[in-house]
N, CA, C and O atoms as a GROMACS GRO file, in nm:
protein
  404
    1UNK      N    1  -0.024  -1.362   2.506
    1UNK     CA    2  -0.145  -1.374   2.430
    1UNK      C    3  -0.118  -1.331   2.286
    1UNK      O    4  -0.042  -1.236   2.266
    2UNK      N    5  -0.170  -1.390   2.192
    2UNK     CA    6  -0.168  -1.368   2.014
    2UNK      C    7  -0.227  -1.313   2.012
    2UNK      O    8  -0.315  -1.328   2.097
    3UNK      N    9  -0.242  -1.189   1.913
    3UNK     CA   10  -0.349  -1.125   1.852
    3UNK      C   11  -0.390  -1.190   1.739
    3UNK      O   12  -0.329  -1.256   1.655
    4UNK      N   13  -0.542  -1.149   1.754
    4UNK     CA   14  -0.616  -1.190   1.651
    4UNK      C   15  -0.544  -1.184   1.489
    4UNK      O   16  -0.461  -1.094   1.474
    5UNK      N   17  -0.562  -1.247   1.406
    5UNK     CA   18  -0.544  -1.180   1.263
    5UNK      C   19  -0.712  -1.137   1.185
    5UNK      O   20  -0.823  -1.191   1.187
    6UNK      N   21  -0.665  -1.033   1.133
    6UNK     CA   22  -0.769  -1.029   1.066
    6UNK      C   23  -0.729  -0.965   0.977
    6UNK      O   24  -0.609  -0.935   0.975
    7UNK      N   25  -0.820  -0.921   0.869
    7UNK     CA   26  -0.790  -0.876   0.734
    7UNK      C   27  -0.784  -0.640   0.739
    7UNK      O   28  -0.859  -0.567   0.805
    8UNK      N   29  -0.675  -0.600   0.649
    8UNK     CA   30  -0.685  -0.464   0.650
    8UNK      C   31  -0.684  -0.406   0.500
    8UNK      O   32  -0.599  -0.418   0.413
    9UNK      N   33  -0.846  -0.315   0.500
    9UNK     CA   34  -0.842  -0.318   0.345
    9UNK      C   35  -0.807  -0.123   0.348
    9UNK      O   36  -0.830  -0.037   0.433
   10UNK      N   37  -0.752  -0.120   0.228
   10UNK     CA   38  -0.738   0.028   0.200
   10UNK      C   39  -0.784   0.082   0.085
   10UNK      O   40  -0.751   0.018  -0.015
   11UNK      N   41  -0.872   0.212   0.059
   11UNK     CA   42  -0.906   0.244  -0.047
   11UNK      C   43  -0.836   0.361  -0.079
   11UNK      O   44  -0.840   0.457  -0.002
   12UNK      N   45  -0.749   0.366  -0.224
   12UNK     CA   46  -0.743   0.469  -0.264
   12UNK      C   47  -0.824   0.543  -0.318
   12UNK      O   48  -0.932   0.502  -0.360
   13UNK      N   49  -0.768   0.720  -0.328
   13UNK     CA   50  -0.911   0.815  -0.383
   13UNK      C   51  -0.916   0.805  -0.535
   13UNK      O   52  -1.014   0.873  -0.565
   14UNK      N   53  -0.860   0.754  -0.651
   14UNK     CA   54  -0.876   0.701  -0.764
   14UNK      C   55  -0.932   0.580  -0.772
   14UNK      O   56  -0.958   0.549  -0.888
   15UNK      N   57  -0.973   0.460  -0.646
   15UNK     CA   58  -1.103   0.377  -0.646
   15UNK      C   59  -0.975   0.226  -0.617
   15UNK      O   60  -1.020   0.112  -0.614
   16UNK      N   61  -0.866   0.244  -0.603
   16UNK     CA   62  -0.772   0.146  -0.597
   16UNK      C   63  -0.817   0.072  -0.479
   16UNK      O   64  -0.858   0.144  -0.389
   17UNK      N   65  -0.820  -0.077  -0.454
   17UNK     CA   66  -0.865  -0.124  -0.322
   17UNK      C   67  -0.734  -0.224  -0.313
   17UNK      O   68  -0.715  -0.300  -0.409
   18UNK      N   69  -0.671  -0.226  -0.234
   18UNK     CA   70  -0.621  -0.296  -0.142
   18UNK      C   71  -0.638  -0.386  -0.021
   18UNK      O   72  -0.677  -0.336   0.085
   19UNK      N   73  -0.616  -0.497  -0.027
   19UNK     CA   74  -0.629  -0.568   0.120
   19UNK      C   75  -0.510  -0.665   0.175
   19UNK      O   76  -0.430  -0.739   0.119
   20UNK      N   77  -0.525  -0.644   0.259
   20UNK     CA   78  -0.340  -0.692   0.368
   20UNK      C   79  -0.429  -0.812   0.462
   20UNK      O   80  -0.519  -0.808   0.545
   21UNK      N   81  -0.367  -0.892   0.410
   21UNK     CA   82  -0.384  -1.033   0.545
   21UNK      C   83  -0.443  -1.154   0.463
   21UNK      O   84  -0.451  -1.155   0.340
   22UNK      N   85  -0.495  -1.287   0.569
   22UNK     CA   86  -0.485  -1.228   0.712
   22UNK      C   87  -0.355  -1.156   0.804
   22UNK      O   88  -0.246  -1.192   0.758
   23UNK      N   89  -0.346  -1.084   0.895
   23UNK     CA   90  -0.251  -1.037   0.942
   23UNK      C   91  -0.261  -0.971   1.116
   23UNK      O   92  -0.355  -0.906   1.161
   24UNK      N   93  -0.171  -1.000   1.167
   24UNK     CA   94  -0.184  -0.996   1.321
   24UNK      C   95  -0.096  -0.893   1.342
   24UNK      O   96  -0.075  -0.865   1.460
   25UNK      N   97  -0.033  -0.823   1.249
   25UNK     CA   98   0.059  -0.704   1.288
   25UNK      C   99  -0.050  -0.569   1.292
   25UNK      O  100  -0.158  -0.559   1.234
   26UNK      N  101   0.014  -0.475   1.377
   26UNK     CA  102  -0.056  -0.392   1.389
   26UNK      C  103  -0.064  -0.244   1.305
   26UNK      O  104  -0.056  -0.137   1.364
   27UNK      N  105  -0.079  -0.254   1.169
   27UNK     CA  106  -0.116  -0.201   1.088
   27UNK      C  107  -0.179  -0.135   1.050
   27UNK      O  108  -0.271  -0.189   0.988
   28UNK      N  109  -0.182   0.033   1.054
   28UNK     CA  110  -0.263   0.135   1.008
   28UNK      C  111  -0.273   0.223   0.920
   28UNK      O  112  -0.334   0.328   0.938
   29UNK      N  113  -0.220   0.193   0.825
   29UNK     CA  114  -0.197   0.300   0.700
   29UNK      C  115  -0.168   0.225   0.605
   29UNK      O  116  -0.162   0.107   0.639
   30UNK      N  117  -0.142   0.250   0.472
   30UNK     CA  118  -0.117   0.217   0.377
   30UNK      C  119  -0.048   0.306   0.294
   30UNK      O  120  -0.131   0.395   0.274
   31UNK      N  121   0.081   0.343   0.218
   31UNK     CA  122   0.105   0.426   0.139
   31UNK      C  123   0.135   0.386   0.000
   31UNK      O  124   0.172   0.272  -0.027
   32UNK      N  125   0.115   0.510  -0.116
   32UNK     CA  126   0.120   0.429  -0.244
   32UNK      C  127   0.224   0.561  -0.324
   32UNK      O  128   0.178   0.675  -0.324
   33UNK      N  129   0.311   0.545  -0.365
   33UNK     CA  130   0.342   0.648  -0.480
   33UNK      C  131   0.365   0.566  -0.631
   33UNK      O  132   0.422   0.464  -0.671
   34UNK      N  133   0.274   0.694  -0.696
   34UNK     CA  134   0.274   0.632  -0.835
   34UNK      C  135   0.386   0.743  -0.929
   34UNK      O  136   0.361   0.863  -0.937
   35UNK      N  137   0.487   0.692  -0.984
   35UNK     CA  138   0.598   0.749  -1.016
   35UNK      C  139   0.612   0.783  -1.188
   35UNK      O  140   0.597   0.678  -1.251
   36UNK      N  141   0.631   0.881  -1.262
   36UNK     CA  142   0.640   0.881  -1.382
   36UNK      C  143   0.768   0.906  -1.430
   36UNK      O  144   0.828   1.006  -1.393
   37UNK      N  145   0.825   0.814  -1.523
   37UNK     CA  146   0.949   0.800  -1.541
   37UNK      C  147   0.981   0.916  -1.699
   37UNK      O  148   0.911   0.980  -1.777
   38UNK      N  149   1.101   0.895  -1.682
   38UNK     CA  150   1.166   0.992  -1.807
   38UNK      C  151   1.090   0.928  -1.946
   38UNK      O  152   1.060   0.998  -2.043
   39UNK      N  153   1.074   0.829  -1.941
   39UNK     CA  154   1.019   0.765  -2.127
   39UNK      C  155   0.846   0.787  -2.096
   39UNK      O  156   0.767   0.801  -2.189
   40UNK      N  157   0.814   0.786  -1.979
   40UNK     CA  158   0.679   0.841  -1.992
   40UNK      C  159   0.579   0.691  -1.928
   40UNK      O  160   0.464   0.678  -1.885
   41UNK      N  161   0.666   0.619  -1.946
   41UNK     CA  162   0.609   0.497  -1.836
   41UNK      C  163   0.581   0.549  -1.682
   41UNK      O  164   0.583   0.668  -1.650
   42UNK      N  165   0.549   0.411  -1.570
   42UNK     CA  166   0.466   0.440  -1.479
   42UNK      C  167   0.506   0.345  -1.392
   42UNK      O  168   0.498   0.223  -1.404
   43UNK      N  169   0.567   0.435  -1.272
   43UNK     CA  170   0.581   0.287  -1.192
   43UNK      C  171   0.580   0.300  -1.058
   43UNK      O  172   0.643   0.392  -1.006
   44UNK      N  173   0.505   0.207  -0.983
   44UNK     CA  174   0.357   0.223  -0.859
   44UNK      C  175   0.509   0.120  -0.746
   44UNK      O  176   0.575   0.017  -0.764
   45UNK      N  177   0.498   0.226  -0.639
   45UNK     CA  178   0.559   0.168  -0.517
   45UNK      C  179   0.447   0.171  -0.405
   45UNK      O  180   0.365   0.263  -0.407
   46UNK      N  181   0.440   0.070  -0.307
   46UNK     CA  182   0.371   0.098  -0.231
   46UNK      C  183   0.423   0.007  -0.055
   46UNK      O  184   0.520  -0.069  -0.049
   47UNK      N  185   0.355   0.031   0.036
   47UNK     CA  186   0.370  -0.040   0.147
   47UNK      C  187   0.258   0.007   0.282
   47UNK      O  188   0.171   0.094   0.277
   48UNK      N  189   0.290  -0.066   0.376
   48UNK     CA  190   0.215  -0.009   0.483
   48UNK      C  191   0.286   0.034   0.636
   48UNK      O  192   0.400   0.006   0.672
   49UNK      N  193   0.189   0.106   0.708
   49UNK     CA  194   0.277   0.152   0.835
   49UNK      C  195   0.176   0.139   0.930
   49UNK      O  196   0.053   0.133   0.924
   50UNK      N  197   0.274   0.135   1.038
   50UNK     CA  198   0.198   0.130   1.216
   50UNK      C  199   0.173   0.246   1.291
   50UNK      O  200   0.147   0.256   1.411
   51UNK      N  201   0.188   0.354   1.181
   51UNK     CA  202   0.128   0.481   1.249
   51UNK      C  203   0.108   0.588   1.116
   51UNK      O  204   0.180   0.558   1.021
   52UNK      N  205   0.034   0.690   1.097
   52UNK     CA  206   0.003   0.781   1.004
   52UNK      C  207   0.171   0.907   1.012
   52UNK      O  208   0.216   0.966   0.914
   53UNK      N  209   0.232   0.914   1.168
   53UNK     CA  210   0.370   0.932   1.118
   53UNK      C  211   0.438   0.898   1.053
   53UNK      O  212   0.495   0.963   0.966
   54UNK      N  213   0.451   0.759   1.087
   54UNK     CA  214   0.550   0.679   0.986
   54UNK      C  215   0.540   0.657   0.846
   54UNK      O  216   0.635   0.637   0.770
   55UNK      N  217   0.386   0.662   0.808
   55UNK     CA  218   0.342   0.668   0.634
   55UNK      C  219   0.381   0.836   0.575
   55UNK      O  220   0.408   0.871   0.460
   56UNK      N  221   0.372   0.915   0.693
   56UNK     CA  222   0.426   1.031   0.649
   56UNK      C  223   0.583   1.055   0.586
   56UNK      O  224   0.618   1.115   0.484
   57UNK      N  225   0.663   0.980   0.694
   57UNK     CA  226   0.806   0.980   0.687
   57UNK      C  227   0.844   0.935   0.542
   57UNK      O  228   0.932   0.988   0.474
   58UNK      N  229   0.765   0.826   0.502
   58UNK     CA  230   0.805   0.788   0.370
   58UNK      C  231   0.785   0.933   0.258
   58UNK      O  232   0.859   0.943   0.160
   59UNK      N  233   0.717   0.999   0.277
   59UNK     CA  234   0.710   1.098   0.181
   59UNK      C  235   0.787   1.177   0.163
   59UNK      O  236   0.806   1.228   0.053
   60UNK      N  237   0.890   1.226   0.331
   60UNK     CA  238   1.055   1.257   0.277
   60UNK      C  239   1.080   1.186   0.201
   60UNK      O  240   1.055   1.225   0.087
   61UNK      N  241   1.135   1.062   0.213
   61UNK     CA  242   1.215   0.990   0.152
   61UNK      C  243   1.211   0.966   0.033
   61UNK      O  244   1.315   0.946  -0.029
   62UNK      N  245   1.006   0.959  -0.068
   62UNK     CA  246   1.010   0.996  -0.139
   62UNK      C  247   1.073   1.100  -0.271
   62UNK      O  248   1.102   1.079  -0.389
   63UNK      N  249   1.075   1.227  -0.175
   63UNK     CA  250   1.151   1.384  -0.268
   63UNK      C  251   1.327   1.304  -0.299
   63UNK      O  252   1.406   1.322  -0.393
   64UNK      N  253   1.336   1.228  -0.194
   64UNK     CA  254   1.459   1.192  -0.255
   64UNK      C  255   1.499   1.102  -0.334
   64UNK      O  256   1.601   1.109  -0.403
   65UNK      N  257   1.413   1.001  -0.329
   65UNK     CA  258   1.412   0.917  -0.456
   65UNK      C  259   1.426   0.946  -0.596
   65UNK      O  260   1.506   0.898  -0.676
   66UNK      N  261   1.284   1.077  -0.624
   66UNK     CA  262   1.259   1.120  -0.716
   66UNK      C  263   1.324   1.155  -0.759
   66UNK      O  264   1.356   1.097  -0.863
   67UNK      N  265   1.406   1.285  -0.718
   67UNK     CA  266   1.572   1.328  -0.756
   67UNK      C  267   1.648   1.244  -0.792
   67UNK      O  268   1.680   1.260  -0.910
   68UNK      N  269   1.713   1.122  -0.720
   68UNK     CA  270   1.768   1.033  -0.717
   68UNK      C  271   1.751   0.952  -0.868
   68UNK      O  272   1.839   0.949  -0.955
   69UNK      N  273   1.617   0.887  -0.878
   69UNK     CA  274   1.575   0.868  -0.982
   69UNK      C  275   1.531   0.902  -1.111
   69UNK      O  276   1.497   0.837  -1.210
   70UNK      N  277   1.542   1.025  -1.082
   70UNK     CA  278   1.538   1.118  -1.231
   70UNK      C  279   1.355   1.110  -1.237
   70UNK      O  280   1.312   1.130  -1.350
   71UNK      N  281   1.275   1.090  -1.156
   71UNK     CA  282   1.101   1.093  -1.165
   71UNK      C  283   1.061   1.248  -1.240
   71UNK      O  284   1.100   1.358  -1.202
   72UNK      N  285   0.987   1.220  -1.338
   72UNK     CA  286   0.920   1.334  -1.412
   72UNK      C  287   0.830   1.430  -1.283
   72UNK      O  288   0.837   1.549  -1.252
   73UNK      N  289   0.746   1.310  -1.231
   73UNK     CA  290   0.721   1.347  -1.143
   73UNK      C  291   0.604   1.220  -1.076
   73UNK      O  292   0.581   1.112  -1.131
   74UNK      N  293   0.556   1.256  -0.974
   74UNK     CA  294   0.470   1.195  -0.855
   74UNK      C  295   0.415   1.183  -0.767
   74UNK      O  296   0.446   1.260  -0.676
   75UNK      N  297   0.319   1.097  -0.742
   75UNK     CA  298   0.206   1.120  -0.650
   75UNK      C  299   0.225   1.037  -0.544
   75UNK      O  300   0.274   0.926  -0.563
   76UNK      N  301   0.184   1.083  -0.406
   76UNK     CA  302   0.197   1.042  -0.295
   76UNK      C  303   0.096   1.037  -0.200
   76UNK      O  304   0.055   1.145  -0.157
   77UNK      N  305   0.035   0.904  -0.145
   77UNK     CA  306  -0.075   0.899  -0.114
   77UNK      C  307  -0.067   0.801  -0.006
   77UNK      O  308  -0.003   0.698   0.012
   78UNK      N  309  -0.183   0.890   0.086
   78UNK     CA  310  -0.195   0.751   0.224
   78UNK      C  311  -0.312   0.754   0.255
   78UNK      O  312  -0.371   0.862   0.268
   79UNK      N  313  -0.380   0.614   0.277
   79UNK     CA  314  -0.534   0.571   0.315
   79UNK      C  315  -0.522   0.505   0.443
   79UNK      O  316  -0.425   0.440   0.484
   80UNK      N  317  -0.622   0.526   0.498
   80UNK     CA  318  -0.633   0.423   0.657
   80UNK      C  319  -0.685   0.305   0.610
   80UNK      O  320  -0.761   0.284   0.515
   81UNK      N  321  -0.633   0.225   0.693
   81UNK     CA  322  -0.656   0.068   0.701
   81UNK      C  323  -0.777   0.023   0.765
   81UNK      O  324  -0.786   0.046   0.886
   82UNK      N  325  -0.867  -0.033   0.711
   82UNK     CA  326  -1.053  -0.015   0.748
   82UNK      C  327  -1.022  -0.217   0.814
   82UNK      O  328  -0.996  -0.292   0.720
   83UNK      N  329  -1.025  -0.275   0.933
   83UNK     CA  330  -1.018  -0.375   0.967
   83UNK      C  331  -1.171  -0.420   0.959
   83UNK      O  332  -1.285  -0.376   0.972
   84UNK      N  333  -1.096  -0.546   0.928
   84UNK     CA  334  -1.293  -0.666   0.923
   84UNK      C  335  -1.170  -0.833   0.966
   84UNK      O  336  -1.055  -0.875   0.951
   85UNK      N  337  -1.302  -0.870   1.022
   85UNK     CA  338  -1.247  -1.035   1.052
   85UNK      C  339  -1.248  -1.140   0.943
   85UNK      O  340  -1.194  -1.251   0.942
   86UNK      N  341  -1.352  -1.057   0.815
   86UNK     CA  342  -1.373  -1.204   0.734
   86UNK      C  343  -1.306  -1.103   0.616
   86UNK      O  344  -1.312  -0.981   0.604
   87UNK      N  345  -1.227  -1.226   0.516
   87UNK     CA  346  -1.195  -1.183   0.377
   87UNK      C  347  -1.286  -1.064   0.294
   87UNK      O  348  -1.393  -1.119   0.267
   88UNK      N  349  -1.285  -0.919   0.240
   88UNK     CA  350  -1.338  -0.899   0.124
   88UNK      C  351  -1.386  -1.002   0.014
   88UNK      O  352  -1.304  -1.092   0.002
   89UNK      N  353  -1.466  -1.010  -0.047
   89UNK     CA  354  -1.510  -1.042  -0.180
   89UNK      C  355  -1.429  -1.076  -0.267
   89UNK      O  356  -1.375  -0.975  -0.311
   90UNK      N  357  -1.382  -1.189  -0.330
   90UNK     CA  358  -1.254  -1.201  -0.434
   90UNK      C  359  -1.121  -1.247  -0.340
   90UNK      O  360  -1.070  -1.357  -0.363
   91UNK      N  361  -1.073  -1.173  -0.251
   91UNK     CA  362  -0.963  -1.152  -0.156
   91UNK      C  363  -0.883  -1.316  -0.201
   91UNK      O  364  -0.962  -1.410  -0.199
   92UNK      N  365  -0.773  -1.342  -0.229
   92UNK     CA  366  -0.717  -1.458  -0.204
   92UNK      C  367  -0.574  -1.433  -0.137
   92UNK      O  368  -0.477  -1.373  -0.184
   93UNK      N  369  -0.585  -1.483  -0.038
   93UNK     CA  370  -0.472  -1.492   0.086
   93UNK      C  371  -0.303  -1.493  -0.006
   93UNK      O  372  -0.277  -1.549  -0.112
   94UNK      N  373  -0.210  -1.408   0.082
   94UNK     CA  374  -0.092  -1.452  -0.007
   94UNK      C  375  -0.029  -1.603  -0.015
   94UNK      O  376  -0.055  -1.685   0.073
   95UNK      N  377   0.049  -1.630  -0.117
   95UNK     CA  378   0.061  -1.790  -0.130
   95UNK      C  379  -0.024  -1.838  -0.161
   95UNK      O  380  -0.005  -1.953  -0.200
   96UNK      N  381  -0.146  -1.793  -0.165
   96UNK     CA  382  -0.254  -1.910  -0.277
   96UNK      C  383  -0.290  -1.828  -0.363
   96UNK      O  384  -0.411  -1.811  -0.373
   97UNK      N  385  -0.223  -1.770  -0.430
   97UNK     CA  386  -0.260  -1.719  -0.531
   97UNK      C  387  -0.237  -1.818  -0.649
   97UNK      O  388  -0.130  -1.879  -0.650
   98UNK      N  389  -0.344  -1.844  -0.767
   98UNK     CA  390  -0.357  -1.835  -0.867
   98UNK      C  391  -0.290  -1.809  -0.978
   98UNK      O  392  -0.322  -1.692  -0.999
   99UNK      N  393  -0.215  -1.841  -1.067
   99UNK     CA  394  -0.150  -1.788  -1.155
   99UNK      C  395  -0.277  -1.802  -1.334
   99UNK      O  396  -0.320  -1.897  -1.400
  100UNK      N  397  -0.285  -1.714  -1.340
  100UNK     CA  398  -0.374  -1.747  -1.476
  100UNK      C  399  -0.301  -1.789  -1.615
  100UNK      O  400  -0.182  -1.776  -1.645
  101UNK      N  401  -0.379  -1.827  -1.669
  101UNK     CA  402  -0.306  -1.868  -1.823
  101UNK      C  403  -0.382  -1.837  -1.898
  101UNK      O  404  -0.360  -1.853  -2.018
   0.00000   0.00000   0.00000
């Protein structure tokens, strides 16, 4: 049997919204680190996970990046994945996206 797809939206606590799908994987978290570099720029990694462990695990791996990367410093953040069957508002599916001019 297939699972359903349906759509998984995530809100960050700075008001960031995210949405994943449609999608039939089983998906519960979302993680985001926003990274500040040596010149003072800004640069946003993110992904999702199938358990609130596993979005954790990334946050080791994080401390080592940062080092790794010379990060001024950074934030590390995980939201739950809020499921609905129909698109958010705006939402355009990946691959049909739009390119503006």
């Amino acid at each position: 049997m297939t699972r359903r797809k349906r759509y998984l939206t995530a809100t960050m606590p700075d008001g960031y919204v995210k949405t994943i799908g449609p999608t039939a994987d089983p998906l519960t978290h979302y993680w985001r680190i926003v990274a500040t570099l040596e010149n003072g720029r800004t640069e946003v990694f993110w992904g999702h996970a199938r358990s609130l462990a596993e979005a954790k695990g990334k946050h080791a791996a994080t401390k080592e990046a940062a080092r790794m990367r010379g990060w001024q410093r950074y934030t590390f953040e995980i939201a739950d994945l809020i499921e609905s069957d129909d698109p958010p508002d705006g939402h355009v599916s990946s691959g049909r996206r739009r390119r503006r001019r």
